[in-house]
C-alpha positions as a Markdown table, in Angstrom:
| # | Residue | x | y | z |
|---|---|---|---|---|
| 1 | Unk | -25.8 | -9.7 | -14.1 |
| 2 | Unk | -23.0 | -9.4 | -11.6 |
| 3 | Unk | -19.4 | -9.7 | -12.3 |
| 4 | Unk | -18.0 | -12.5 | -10.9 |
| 5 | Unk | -16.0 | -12.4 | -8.0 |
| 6 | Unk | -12.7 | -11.3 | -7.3 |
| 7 | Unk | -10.0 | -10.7 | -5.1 |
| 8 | Unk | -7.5 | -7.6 | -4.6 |
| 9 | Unk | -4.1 | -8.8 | -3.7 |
| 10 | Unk | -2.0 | -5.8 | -1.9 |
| 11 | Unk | 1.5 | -6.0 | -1.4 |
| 12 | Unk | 3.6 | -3.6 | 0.4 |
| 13 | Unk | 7.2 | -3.1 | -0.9 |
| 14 | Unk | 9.9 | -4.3 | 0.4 |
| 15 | Unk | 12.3 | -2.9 | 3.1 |
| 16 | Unk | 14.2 | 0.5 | 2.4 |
| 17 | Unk | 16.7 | 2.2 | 4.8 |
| 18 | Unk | 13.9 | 4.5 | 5.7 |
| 19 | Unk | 11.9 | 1.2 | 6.6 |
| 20 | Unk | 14.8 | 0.8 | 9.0 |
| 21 | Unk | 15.5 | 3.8 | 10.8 |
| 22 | Unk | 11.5 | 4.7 | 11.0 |
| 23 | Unk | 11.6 | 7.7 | 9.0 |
| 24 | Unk | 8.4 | 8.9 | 6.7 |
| 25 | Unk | 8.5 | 8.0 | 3.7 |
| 26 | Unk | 6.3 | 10.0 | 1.2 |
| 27 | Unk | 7.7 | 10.8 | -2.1 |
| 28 | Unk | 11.3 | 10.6 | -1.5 |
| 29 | Unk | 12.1 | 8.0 | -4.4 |
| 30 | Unk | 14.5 | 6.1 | -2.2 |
| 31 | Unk | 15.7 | 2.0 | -3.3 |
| 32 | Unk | 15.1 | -1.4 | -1.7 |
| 33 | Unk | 18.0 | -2.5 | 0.7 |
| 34 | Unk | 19.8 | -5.8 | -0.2 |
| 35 | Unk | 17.6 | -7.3 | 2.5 |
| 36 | Unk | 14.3 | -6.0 | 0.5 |
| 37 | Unk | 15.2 | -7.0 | -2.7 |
| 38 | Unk | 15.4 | -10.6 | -1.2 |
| 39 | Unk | 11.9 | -10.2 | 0.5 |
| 40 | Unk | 10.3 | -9.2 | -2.9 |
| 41 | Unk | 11.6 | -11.6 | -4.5 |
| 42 | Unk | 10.5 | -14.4 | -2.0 |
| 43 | Unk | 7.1 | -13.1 | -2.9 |
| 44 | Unk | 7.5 | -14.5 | -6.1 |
| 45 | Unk | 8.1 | -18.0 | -5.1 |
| 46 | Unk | 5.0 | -17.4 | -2.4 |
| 47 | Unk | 3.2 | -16.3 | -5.8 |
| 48 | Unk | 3.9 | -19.2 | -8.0 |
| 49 | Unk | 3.4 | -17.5 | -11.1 |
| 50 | Unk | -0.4 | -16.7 | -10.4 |
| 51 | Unk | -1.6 | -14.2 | -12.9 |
| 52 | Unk | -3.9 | -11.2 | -12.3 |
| 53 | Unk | -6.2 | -9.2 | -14.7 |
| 54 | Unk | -4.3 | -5.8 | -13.7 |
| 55 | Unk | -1.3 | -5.2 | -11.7 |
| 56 | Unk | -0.9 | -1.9 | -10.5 |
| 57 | Unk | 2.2 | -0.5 | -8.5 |
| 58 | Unk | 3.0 | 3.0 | -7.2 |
| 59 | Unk | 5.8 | 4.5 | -10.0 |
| 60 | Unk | 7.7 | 4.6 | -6.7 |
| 61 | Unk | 10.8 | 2.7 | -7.3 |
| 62 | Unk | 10.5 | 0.9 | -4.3 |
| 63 | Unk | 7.0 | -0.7 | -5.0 |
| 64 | Unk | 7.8 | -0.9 | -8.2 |
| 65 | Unk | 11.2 | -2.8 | -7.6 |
| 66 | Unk | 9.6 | -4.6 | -5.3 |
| 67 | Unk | 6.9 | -5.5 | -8.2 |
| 68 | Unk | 9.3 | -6.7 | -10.6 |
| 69 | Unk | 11.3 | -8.7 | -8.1 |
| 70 | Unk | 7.8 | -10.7 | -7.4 |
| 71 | Unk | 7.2 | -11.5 | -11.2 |
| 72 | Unk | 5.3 | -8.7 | -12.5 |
| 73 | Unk | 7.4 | -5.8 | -13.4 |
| 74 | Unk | 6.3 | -6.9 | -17.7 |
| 75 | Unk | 2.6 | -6.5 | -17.1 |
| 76 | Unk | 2.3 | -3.7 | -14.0 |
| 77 | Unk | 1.3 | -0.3 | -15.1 |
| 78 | Unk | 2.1 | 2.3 | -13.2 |
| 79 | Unk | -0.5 | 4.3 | -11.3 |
| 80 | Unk | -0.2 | 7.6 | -9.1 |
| 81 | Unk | -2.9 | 6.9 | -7.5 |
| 82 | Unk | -0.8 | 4.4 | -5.6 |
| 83 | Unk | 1.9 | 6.8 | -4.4 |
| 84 | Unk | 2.6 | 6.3 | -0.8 |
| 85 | Unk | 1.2 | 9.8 | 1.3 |
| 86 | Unk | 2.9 | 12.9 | 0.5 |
| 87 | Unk | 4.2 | 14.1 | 4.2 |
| 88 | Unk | 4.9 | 17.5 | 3.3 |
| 89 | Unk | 7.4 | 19.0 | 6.0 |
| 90 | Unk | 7.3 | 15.5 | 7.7 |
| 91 | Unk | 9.0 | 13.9 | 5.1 |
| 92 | Unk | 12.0 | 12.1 | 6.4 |
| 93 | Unk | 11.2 | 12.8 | 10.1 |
| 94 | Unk | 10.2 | 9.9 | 12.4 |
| 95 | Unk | 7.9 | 9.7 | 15.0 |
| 96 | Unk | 9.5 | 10.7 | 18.0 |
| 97 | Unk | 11.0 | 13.4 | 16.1 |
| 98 | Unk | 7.6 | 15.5 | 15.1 |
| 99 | Unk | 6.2 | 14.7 | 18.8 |
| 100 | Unk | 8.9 | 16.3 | 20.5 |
| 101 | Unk | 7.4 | 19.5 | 18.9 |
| 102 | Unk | 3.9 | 18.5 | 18.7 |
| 103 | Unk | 3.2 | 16.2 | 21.8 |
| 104 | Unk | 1.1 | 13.0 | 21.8 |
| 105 | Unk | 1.0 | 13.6 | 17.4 |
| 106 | Unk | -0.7 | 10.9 | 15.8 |
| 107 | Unk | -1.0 | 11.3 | 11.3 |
| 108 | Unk | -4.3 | 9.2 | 11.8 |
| 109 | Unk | -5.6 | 12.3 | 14.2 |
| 110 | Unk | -3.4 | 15.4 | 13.1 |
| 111 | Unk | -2.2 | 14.6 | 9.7 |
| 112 | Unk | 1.1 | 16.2 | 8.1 |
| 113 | Unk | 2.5 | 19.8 | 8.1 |
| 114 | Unk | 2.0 | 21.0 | 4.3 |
| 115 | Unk | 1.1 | 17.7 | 2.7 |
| 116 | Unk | -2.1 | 16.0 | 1.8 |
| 117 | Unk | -5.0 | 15.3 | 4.7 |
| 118 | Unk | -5.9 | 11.8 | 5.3 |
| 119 | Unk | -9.1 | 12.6 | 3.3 |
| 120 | Unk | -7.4 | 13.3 | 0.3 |
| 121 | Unk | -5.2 | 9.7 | 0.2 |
| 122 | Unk | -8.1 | 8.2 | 0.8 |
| 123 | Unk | -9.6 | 9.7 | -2.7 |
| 124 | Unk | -6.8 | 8.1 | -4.3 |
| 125 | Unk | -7.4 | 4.6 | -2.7 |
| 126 | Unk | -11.2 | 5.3 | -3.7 |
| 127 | Unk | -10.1 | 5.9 | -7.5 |
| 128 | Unk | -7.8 | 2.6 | -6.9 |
| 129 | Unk | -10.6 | 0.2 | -5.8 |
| 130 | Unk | -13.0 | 1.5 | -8.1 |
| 131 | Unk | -10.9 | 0.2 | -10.9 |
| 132 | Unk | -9.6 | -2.7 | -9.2 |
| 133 | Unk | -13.5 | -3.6 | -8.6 |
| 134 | Unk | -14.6 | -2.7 | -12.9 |
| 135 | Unk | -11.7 | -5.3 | -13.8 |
| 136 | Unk | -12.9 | -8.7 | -14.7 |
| 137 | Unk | -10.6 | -11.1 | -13.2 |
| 138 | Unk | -8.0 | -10.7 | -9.8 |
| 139 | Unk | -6.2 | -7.5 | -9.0 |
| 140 | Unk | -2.8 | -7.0 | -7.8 |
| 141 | Unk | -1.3 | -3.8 | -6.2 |
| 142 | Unk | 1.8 | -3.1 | -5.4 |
| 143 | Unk | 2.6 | 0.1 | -3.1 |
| 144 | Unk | 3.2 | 1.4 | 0.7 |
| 145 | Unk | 2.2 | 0.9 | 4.0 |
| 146 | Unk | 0.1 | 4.0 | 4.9 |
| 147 | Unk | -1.7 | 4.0 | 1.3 |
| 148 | Unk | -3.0 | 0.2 | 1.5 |
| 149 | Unk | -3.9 | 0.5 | 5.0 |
| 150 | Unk | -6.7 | 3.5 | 4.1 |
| 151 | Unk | -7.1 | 2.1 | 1.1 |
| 152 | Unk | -7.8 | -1.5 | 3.4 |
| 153 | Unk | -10.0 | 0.8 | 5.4 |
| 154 | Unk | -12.1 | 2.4 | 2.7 |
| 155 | Unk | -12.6 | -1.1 | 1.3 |
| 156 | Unk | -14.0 | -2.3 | 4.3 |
| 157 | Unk | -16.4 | 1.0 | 4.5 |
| 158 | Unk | -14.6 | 2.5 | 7.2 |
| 159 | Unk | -13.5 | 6.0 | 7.9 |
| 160 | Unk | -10.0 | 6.5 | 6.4 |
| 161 | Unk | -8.6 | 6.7 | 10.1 |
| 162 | Unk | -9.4 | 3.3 | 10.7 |
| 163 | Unk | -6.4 | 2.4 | 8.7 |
| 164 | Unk | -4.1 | 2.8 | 11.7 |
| 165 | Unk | -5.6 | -0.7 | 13.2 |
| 166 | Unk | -3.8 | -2.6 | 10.0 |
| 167 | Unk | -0.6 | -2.9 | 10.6 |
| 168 | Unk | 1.4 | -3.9 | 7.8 |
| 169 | Unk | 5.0 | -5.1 | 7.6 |
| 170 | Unk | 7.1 | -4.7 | 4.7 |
| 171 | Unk | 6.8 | -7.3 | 1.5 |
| 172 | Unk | 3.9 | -8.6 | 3.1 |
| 173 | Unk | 0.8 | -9.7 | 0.9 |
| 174 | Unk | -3.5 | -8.7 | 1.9 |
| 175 | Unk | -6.3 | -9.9 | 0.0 |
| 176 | Unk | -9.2 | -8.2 | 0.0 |
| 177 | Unk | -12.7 | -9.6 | -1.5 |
| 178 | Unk | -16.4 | -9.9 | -0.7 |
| 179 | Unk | -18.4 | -12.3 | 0.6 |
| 180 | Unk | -22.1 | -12.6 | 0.7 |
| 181 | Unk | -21.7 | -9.3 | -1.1 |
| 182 | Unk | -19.8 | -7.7 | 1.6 |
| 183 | Unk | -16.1 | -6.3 | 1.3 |
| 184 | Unk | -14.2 | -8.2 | 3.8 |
| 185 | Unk | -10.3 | -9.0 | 4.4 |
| 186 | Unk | -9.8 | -12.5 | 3.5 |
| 187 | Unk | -5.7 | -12.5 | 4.1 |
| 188 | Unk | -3.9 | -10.2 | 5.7 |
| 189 | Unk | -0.1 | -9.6 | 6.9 |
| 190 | Unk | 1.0 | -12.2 | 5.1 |
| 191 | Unk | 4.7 | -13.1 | 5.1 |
């Protein structure tokens, strides 16, 4: 007998200072800004109390903030599988910053100087989804922008890379199901 179906509800966190200035951010554990505590917690009035079988969020205290902020901080458990990609030496560096040594750099082509490959985050997601697809009921996740868009992609059976066509702005909400058996994006972007 098949389970029935269900949805996976992502939510990136809210905005951070390094959200502003365009600067990677991996691991560095930095907070929501005024103006990203107020987007999470106009997620929970977007939310109205819906309840989920599992909520996951990143231990990151900006997904997580942004997870208690939208109503679920009492029932998320915290998963490392959710951390946002560890940049290595591009940590903190922005864009135009790591192409003026490396021109035309892309992280969906090149990756990161002495962090994880592509391959490796997309494990995680992997692990993420499998669990998110054994649990009877909706899922919730709560995490970062680079993460839920391989994670979007390996959901939809695509090579990790693919992630870089989902773009995905801060406190923003995706939902990801199946239809006809098929895993599709049934919401996406949503502010």
């Amino acid at each position: 007998m098949m389970p029935p179906p269900h949805e996976i509800w992502i939510f990136r966190h809210g905005e951070t200072a390094w959200t502003l200035s365009g600067q990677h951010t991996g691991r560095t554990d930095i907070p929501l800004t005024d103006g990203g505590r107020r987007e999470a917690a106009m997620l929970a009035s977007k939310l109205h109390g819906r309840s989920f079988a599992l909520v996951l969020t990143s231990p990151l205290a900006r997904a997580f903030e942004t997870c208690r902020l939208a109503g679920y901080g009492d029932v998320a458990q915290r998963c490392d599988d959710l951390m946002e990609w560890d940049y290595g030496a591009d940590e903190g560096r922005r864009k135009d910053e790591i192409r003026a040594e490396r021109p035309g750099w892309s992280i969906w082509k090149d990756g990161v100087r002495g962090g994880e490959t592509i391959e490796q985050v997309a494990e995680r997601a992997r692990r993420v989804l499998a669990r998110a697809e054994s649990t009877a009921g909706d899922v919730a996740l709560f995490a970062h922008a680079h993460l839920l868009r391989i994670l979007t992609a390996c959901w939809i059976e695509l090579p990790p890379q693919n992630g870089r066509h989902f773009d995905l702005a801060p406190a923003t909400i995706g939902v990801l199901a199946r239809k006809d058996g098929d895993p599709v994006i049934r919401k996406w972007n949503l502010a």
